[in-house]
C-alpha positions in Angstrom: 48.3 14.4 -15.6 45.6 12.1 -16.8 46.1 9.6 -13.7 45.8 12.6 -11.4 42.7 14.2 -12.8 41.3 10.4 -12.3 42.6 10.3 -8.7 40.9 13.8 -7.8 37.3 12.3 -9.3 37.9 9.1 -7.5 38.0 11.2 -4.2 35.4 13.7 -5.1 32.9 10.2 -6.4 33.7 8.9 -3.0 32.9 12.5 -0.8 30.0 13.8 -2.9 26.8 12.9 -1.6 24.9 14.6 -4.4 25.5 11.5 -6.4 23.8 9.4 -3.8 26.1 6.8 -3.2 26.2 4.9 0.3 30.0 5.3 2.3 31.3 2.0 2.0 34.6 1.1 0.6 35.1 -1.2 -2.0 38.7 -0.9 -2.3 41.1 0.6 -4.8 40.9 -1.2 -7.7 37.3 -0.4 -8.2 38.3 3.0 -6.9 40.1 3.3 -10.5 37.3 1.3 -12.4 34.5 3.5 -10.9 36.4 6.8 -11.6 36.9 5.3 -15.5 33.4 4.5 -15.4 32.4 7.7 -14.3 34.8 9.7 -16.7 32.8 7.8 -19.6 29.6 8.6 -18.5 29.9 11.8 -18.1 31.3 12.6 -21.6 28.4 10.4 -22.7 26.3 13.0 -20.6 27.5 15.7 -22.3 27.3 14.1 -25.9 23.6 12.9 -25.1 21.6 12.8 -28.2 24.9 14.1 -29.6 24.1 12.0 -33.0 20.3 12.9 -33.4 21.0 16.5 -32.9 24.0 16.7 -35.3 21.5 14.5 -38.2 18.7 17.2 -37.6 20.6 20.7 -36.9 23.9 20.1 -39.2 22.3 17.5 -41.8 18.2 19.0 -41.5 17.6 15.0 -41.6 13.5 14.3 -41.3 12.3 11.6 -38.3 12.8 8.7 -40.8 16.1 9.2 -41.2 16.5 10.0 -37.5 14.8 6.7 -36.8 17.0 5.2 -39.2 20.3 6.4 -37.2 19.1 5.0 -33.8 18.7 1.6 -35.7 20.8 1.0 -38.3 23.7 1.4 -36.0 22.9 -0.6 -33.2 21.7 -3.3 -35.4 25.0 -3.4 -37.2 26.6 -3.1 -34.2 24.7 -6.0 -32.2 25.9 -8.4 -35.7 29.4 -6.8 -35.2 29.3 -7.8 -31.7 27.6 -11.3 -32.1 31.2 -12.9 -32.0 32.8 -11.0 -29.7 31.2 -12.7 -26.5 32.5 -16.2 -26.6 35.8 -14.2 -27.8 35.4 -11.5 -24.9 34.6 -14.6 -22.6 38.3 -16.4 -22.8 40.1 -12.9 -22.7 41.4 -11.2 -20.3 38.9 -8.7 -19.5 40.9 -5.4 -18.8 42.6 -5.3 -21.9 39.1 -6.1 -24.0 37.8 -2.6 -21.8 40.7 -1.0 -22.9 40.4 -2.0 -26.4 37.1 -1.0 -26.4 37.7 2.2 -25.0 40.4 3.4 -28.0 37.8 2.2 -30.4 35.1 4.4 -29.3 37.5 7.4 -28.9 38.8 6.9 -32.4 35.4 6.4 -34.1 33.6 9.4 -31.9 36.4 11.6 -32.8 36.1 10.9 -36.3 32.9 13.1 -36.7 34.5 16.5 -35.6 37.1 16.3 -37.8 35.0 15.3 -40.7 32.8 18.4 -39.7 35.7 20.6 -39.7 37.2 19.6 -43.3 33.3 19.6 -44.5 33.1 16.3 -44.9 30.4 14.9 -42.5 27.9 13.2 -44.3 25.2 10.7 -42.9 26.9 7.6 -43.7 29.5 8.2 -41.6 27.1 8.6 -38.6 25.5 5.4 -39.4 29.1 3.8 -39.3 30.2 5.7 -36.4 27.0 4.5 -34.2 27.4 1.1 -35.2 30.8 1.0 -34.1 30.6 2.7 -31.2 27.2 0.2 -30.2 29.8 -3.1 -30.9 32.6 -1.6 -28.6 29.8 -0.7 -26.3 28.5 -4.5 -25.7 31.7 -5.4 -25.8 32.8 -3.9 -23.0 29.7 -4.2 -21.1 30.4 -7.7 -21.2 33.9 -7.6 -20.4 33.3 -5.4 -17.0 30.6 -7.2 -15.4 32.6 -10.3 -15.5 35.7 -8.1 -14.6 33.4 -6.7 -11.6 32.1 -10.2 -10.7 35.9 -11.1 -9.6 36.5 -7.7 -8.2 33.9 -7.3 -5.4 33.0 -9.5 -3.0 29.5 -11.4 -3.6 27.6 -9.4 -0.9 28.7 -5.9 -2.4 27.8 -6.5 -6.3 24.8 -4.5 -5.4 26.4 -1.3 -4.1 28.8 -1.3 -6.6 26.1 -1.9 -9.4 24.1 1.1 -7.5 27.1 2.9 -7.4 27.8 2.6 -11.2 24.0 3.6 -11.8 23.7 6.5 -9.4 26.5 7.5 -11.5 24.7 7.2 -14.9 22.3 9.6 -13.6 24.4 12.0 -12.3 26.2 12.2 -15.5 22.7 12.8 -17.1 21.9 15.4 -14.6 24.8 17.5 -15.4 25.7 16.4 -19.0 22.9 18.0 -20.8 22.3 21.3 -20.0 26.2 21.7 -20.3 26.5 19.8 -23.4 23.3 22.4 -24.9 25.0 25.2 -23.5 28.1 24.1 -25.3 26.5 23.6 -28.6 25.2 27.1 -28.6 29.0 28.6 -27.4 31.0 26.4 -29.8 29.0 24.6 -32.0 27.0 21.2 -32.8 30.3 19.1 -32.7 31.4 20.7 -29.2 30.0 17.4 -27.0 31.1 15.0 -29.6 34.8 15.9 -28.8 34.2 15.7 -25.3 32.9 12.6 -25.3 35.5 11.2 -27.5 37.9 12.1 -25.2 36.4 10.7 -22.3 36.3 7.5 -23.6 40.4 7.9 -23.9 40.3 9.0 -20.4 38.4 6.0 -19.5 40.8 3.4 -20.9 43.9 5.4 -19.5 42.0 5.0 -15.6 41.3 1.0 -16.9 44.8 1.2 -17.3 45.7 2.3 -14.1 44.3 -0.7 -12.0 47.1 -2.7 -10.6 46.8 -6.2 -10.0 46.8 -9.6 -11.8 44.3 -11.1 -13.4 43.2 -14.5 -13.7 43.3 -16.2 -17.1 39.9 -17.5 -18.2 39.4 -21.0 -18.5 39.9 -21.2 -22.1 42.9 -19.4 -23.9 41.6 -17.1 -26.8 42.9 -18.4 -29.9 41.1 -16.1 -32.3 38.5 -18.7 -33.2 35.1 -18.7 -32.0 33.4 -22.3 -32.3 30.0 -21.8 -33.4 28.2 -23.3 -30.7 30.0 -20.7 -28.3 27.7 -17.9 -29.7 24.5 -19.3 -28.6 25.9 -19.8 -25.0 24.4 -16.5 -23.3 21.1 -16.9 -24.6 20.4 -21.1 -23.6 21.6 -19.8 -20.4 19.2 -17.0 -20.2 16.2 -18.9 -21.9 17.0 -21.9 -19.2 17.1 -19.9 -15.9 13.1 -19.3 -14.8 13.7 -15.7 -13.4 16.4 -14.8 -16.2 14.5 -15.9 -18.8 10.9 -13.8 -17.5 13.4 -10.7 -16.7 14.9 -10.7 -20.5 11.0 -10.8 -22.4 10.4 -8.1 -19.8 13.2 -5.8 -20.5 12.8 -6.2 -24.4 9.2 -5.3 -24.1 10.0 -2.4 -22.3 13.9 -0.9 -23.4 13.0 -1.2 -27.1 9.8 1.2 -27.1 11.4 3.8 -24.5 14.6 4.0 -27.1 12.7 3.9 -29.8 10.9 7.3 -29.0 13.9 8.9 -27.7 14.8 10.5 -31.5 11.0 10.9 -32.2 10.7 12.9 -29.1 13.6 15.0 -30.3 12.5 15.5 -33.9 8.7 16.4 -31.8 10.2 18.9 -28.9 12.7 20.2 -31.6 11.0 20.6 -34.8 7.1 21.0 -34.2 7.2 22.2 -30.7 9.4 24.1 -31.3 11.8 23.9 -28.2 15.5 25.3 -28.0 18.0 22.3 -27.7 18.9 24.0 -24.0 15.4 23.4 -23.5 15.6 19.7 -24.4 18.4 19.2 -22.1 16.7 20.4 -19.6 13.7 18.0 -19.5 16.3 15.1 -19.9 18.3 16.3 -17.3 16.4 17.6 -14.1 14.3 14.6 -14.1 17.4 12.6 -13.2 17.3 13.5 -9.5 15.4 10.7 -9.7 18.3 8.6 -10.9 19.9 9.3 -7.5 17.3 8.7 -5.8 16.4 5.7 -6.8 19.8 3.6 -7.1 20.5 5.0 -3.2 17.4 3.1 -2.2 18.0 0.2 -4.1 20.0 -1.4 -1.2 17.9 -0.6 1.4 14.4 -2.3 -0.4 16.0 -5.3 -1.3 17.3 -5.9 2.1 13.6 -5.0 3.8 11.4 -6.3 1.0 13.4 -9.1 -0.7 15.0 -9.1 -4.3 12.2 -11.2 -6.0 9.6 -8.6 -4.9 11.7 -5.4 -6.1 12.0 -7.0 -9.3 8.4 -7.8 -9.8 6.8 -4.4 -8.1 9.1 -2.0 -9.8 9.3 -3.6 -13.2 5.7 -3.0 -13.4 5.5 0.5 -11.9 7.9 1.9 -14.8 5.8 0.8 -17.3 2.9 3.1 -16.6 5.0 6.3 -17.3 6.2 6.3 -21.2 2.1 6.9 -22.4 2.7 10.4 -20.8 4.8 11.6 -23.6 1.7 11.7 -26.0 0.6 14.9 -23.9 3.6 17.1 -25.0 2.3 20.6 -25.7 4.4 23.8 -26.8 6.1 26.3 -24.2 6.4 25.6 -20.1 3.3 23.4 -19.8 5.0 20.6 -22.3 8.2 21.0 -20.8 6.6 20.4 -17.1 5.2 17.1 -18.6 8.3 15.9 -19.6 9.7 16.1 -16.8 7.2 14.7 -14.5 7.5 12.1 -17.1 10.6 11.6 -16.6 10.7 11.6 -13.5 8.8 9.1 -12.4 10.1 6.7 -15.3 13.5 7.5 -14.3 13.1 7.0 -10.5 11.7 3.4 -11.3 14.3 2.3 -13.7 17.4 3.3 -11.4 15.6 1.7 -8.8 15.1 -1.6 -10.8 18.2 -1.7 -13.3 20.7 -2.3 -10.3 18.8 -5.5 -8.6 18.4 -6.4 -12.2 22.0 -6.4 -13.1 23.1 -8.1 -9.6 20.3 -10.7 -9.9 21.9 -11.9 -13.3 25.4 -11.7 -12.1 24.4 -13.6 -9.1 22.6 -16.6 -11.0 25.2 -16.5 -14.1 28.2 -18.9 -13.7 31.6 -17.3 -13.8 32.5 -18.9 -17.0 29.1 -17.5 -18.8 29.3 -14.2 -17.3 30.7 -12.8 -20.6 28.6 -14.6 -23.1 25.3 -13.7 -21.2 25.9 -10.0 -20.9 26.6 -10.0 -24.5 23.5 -11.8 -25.6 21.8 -9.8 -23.4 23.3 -6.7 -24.6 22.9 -7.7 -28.1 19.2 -8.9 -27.7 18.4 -5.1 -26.3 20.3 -3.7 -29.3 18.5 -5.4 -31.8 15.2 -4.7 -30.4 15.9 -0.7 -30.2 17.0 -1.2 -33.8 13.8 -2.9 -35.0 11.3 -0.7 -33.0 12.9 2.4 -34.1 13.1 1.5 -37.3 9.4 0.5 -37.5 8.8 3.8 -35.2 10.3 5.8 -37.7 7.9 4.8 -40.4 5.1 5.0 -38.8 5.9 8.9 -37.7 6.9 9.2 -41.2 3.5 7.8 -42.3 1.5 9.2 -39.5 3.1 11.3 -36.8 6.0 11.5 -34.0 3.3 11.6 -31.6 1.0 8.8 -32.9 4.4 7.0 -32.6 4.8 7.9 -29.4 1.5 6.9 -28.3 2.4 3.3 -29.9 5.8 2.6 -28.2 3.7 3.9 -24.7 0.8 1.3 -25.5 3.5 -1.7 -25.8 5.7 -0.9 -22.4 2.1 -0.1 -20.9 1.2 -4.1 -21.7 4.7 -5.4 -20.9 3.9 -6.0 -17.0 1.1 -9.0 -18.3 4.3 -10.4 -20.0 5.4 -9.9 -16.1 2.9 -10.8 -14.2 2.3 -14.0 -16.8 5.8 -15.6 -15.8 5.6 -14.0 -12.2 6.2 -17.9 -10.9 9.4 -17.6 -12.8 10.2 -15.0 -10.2 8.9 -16.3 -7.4 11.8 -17.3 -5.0 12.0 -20.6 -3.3 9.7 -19.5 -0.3 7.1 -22.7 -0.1 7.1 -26.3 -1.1 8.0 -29.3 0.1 11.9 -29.0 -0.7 12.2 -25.8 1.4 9.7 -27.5 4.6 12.9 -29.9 4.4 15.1 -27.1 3.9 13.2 -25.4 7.2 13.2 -28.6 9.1 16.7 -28.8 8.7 17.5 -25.2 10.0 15.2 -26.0 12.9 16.6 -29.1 14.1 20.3 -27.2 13.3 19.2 -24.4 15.6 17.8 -26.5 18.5 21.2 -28.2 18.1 22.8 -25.1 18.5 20.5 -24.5 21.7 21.3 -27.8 22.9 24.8 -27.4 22.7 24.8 -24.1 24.6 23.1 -25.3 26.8 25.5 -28.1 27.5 28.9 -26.3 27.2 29.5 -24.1 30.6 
């Protein structure tokens, strides 16, 4: 039954084109991986802010201990998960998503049933968001290197759009279902949906057919300790890697950081319904769609590099407009717009992003690098909110706000700083050899037409 349900989404992923995904077929094995994907994201879309909203409607916790959720747990979980990239890395990478998947569902669906016995206590949502952030890298790790060997090098990009149009989409509809289901059924309702996508997920995992390669290196339990510094020297090494990393920290940690504060703001002071604050997460994510269709279609007319550089520094201007948040339609218009804007920039840039460090991360790092990088992200959420949460605990959720906006609004001058890191290899005397050489090939080419009858 399971396998059929994932067969019907894998035609409706590849027939809708509300999801904004271009027509080209990447064959069936990402057929399945996509559907699995998709199956996930949307119970995450219907579980968003699942956590926050159960701390501050079942639990009445305050912003610091909201603050304290979004950072304790993926702080724990980025230690949890420190070992598991070298360990992910010389593993088969199917059955590490699997894994990973059954973790998830077994943690996520530990908080209903606490709820229903009357046990649920904060503690247990600190644990469960640490757990579910470990699994999370984990498997982050384990499918980029598992979609590296699946696609051919030319299509990374549509399937990483692909994957992010359906992020959005998820978001889109996930919200205002998931609020309308809290008010039917409860504030636990999304949490067992998304538990049980995340079972769905490794079941679809499960249904790929297919061999796959062994790594290099046989897992044999033991992580050497110089194995879990790999991902970052490679990162820190490579030029545009290393500029794209300092970037994204400066810019994922603030935007996370005021997601709970801007829930404890719209839903405690303002004074919006949680259908409300759905809504001005999920219509903004047109945008989504919009922007990871286009991604192709820039990069092949403007050129990666420039993408990169342009729209990393568009999306930082948007996340100050939070601070302007006013009671009834007016605040929830700004949201959006917000939103909007931020959103249509990220989904633009997060797919060139994530092809760009495939593309320049050896096969036999691919693991390691999305795990560092995974990890690094975590751990900056974790601090920021943290030190978000005290400061709206000292001050307010909006002078918070206002903070995290200031620091992603100064990120680009960390971009535009190592923009030479970026630049690609378009001048100097290596490529005038490099153009010599394809001139002299091309007039060979015209000489030997010329010459053959």
């Amino acid at each position: 039954m399971a396998r059929r349900l994932l067969r019907c989404l894998i035609r409706l992923l590849r027939a809708a084109s509300i999801i904004g995904v271009p027509r080209r077929s990447l064959g069936r094995q990402f057929g399945w991986l996509w559907a699995a994907y998709a199956v996930s994201a949307y119970g995450s879309g219907l579980g968003f802010g699942a956590l926050p909203l159960i701390a501050v409607l079942v639990l009445h916790a305050g912003p610091a201990q909201v603050s304290a959720l979004s950072a304790v747990g993926p702080a724990v979980g980025a230690l949890i998960a420190l070992p598991l990239g070298p360990w992910v890395e010389f593993h088969r990478k199917r059955p590490v998503m699997i894994a990973m998947d059954l973790a998830r569902f077994a943690a996520v669906l530990s908080v209903p049933v606490a709820y229903a016995a009357g046990q649920l206590g904060f503690a247990q949502l600190l644990v469960v968001s640490a757990v579910v952030a470990a699994a999370k890298i984990a498997f982050t790790a384990a499918a980029g290197a598992y979609l590296k060997g699946l696609v051919r090098p030319d299509d990374l990009l549509v399937a990483n759009a692909r994957f992010e149009s359906t992020t959005w989409s998820s978001i889109a509809v996930g919200p205002p279902l998931g609020g309308a289901a809290i008010g039917l059924f409860g504030p636990v309702a999304t949490v067992v949906a998304d538990a049980f996508s995340y079972l769905l997920s490794a079941l679809g995992i499960a249904a790929i057919r297919g061999r796959e390669e062994r790594p290099g290196r046989i897992g044999t339990g033991r992580v050497r300790a110089g194995e879990l510094l790999d991902g970052w020297r490679h990162i820190l090494t490579h030029p545009g890697l290393r500029a794209l990393y300092l970037n994204n920290l400066l810019v994922a940690g603030p935007i996370m950081a005021t997601e709970p504060l801007l829930a404890v703001l719209m839903l405690g002071e303002l004074g919006f319904a949680p259908w409300q604050y759905g809504l001005a997460f999920a219509a903004p994510c047109v945008g989504g769609l919009i922007g990871s269709r286009l991604a192709r279609r820039v990069v092949t007319r403007y050129g990666q590099h420039r993408i990169l550089r342009t729209v990393g520094t568009l999306r930082a201007v948007w996340p100050i407009g939070l601070v302007l948040v006013q009671p009834g339609v007016a605040g929830l218009v700004t949201v959006i717009a917000v939103e909007l804007g931020l959103i249509i920039c990220m989904s633009l840039f997060t797919p060139v992003l994530a092809t760009y460090r495939l593309q320049h991360t050896p096969e036999d790092r691919i693991a390691r690098t999305l795990s560092a990088w995974s990890i690094s992200n975590s751990a900056a959420i974790a601090v920021l909110s943290a030190l978000s949460g005290l400061l709206a605990a000292a001050t307010s959720p909006r002078t918070a706000i206002a903070v995290a906006g200031l620091l992603v609004l100064a990120s680009p001058l960390l971009l535009t700083r190592l923009v030479a890191d970026l630049r690609p290899p378009s001048s100097g005397p290596a490529v005038s050899c490099v153009r010599g050489s394809q001139r002299s090939a091309v007039r060979r080419g015209r000489t030997g037409r010329r010459s053959s009858p």
